[in-house]
N, C-alpha and C positions, 0 to 999 in steps of 0.2 A: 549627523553620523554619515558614512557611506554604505552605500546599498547598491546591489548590483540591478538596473533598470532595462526598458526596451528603449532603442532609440527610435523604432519603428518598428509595426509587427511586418515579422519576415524571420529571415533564418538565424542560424545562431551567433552569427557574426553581428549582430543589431543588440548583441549584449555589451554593455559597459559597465566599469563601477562611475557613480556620482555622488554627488554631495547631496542628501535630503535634509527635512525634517525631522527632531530626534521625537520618537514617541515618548508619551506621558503614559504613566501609569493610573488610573483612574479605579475607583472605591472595587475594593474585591481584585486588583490588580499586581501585578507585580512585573517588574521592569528588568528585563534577562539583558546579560551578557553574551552574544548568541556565538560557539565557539564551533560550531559544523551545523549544516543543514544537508539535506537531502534530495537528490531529483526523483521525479515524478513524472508522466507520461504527461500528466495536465501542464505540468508546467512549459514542455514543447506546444502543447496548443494554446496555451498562454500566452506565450511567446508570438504565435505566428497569426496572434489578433484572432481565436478557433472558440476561446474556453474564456472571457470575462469573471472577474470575480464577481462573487456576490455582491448586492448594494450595500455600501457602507463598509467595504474590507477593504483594503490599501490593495492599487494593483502592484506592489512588488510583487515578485514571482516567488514560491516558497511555501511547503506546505509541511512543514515539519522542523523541529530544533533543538539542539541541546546546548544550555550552554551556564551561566551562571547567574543568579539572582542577586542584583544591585539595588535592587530598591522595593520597598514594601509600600501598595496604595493602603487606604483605609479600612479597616476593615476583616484584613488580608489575616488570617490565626495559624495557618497550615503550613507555611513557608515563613524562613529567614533570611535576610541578607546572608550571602555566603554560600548558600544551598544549589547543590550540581542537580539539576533538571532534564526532561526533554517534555516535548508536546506536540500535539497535533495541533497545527492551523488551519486558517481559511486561505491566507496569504501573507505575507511576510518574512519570510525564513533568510532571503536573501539580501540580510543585512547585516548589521554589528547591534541592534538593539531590536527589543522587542518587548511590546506590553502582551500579557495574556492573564485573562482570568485564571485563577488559582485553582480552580475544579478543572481544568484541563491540563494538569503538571501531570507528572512522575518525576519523584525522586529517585534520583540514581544511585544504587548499590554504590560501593566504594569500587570493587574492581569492571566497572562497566566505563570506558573509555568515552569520550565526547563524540569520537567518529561513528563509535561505533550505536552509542543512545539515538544517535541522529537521524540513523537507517532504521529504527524499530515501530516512532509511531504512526504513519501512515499507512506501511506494510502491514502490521501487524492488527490494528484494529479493524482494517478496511478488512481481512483476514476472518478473526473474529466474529467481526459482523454477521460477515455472510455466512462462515459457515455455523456459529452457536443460534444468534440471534434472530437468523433469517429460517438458514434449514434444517436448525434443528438437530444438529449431527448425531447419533450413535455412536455408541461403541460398534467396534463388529460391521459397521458400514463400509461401503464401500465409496473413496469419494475420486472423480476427475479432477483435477485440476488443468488447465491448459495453462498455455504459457507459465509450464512451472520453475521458470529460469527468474523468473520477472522478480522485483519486490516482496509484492505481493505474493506472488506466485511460490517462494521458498517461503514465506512467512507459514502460506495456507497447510503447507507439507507439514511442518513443524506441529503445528498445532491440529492438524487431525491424527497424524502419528500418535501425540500427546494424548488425544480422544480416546485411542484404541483403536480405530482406522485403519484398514485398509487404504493404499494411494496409489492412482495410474495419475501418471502428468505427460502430457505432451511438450516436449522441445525438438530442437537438433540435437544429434546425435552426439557432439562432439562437448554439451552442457550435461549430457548423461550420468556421467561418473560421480560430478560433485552434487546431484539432485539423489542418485542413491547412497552418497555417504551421511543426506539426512537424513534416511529412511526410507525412500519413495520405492515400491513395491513393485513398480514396473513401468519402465520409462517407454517414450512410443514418440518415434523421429514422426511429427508429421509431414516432411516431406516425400518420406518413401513408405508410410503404413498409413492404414485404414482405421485410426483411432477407436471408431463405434467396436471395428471385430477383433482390436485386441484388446477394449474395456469387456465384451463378452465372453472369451477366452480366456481372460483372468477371472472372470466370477463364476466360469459355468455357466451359462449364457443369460445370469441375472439380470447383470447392466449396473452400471453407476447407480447408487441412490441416492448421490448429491454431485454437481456438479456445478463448477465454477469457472463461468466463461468470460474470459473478455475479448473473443474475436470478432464475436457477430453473426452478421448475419451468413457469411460462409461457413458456418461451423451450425448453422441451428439445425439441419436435416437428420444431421451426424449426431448432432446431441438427442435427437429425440428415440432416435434409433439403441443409443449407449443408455439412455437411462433405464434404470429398471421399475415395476411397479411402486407406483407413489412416491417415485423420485422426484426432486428438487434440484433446480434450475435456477443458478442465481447467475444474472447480466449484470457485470460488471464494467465494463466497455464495450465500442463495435469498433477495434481496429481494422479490421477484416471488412466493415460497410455493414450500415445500418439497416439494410434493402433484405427482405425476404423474399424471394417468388416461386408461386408452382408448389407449393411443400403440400402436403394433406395433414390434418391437424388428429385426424383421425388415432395417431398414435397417442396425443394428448389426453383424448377420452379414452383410450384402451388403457392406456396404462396409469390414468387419475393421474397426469402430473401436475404440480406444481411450479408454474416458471414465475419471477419474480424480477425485477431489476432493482436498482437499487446506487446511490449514489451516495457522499459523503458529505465533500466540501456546503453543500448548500443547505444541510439539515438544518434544523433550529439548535442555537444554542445548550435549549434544554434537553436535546435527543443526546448532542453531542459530550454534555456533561454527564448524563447519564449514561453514557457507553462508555465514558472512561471507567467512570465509579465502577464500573462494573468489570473491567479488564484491570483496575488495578485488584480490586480483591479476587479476583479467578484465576489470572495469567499472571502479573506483574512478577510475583515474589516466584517463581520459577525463572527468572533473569537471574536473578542472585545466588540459586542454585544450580545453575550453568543448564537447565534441563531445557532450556529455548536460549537462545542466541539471534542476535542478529549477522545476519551473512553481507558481507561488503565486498564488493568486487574491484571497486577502485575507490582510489582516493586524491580526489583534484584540489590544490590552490584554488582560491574564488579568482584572482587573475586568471585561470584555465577554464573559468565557465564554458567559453566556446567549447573547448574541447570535448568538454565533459559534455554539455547536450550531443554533440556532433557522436561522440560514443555510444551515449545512449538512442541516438537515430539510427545506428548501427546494428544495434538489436545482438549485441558482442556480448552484453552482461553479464553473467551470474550473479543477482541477490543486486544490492544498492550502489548506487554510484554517491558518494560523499564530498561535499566541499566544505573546507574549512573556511571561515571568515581570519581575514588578515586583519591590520591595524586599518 
């Protein structure tokens, strides 16, 4: 099959399509037709030799896919030859074939597009995770989101809206518009506002009670300031730098928080099939009644991968960047 590979980690110009080896489907497997996949911020640090997969995952680049089911391993009762898919991966995505265990599918509604399946499952469960699974969200809560342009970041909107949530997210100003036509209760440029005092200005001076961060360590003084009592604090990235210094932890104990980190790609299999099982019966069947969507912002040829990373280093986004696989 062809896969698009590194020829050396470094920039996105070090992307190429080549020739591999075609995967096998093995017991509990099934062998996709992969017809779009989706970028991922790992996948730039994948790229630039930053982010290694885990041991025993293929290092194509690729963490997500929709596409069609060709082939049944042994085993397999839940799926058919024929059957329109998407998944979450470890890695893979960027290719024309792919084997994945059958407890990590979703089948796709009839009117749910390839491009558009392909932008749901990494956003949406990493999403999920953190805010059901991790902190617990309320109705009637109040949640931050940062970088709510991102993936992720329009996913999280979507689905605490859905909660009953209140939502502040931080972008540019100029992502503002299409982050409140899904809902978002109060957008906050962080280049020109002080995020913590207009998370307390939106609640009365409560504060956040869950908050989803992936900048790091320039953003944790601010997050401890916006949370409110017994709020949650889930680390999802440190684009921003991993480095804390000087901060007093003291608001930590004042206000009982809970911070937490939290990553995806490396969980156990069995974390991972068990978080599907559990977003296909909670979330999934809300795709097919239009009440969650995925948001796509572009949509590249796999010949455009450069571009398409080079876009997404651009930080220009709104919601998912999409490449279709060619022949």
């Amino acid at each position: 099959m062809k896969a698009i590979t590194v020829k050396t980690p470094g920039d996105a110009n070090q992307l190429e399509i080549t020739e591999v080896a075609d995967p096998v489907a093995g017991p509990g497997q099934v062998l996709v037709y992969i017809a779009a996949t989706a970028l991922n911020r790992a996948d730039i640090l994948q790229r630039e030799g930053k982010y290694p997969p885990p041991p025993g995952v293929t290092d194509i680049l690729g963490l997500e896919m929709a596409g069609t089911v060709i082939e049944t391993g042994a085993g397999v009762t839940g799926f058919e030859v024929g059957d329109n898919v998407c998944a979450l991966l470890s890695g893979g995505g960027y290719a024309q074939l792919i084997a994945v265990d059958e407890d990590m599918l979703l089948k796709l509604p009839e009117q749910i597009s390839f491009t558009k399946a392909a932008a749901i499952p990494e956003a949406f469960l990493t999403a999920y995770q953190a805010l059901h699974q991790i902190a617990k969200l309320q109705k009637d809560e109040t949640v931050l989101i940062h970088a709510g342009a991102s993936g992720v970041g329009t996913a999280a909107i979507q689905l605490a809206k859905h909660a009953g949530a209140k939502v502040v997210v931080t972008a540019s100003s100029m992502k503002h518009q299409r982050l409140e036509d899904l809902g978002t209760d109060r957008c906050v440029d962080y280049r020109t506002e002080d995020f913590a005092d207009a998370v307390l200005d939106e609640t009365d001076g409560k504060g956040a009670n869950v908050i989803l961060d992936f900048v790091g360590g320039g953003y944790f003084e601010q997050n401890l300031k916006a949370a409110a009592l017994d709020g949650r604090i889930v680390s999802l990235a440190a684009l921003g730098g991993a480095r804390v210094e000087n901060v007093s932890l003291a608001p930590i104990l004042r206000k009982r928080l809970q911070i937490t980190g939290t990553t995806l790609r490396s969980r156990s299999k069995a974390y991972k099939s068990q978080l599907v099982a559990s977003f296909r019966n909670e979330i999934w069947p809300h795709f097919a009644d239009r009440s969650l969507r995925a948001l796509v912002d572009t949509i590249y040829d796999w010949e455009g991968v450069a571009d398409a990373h080079k876009y997404m280093e651009a930080n220009a986004n709104v919601g998912k960047i999409v490449l279709t696989i060619g022949e």
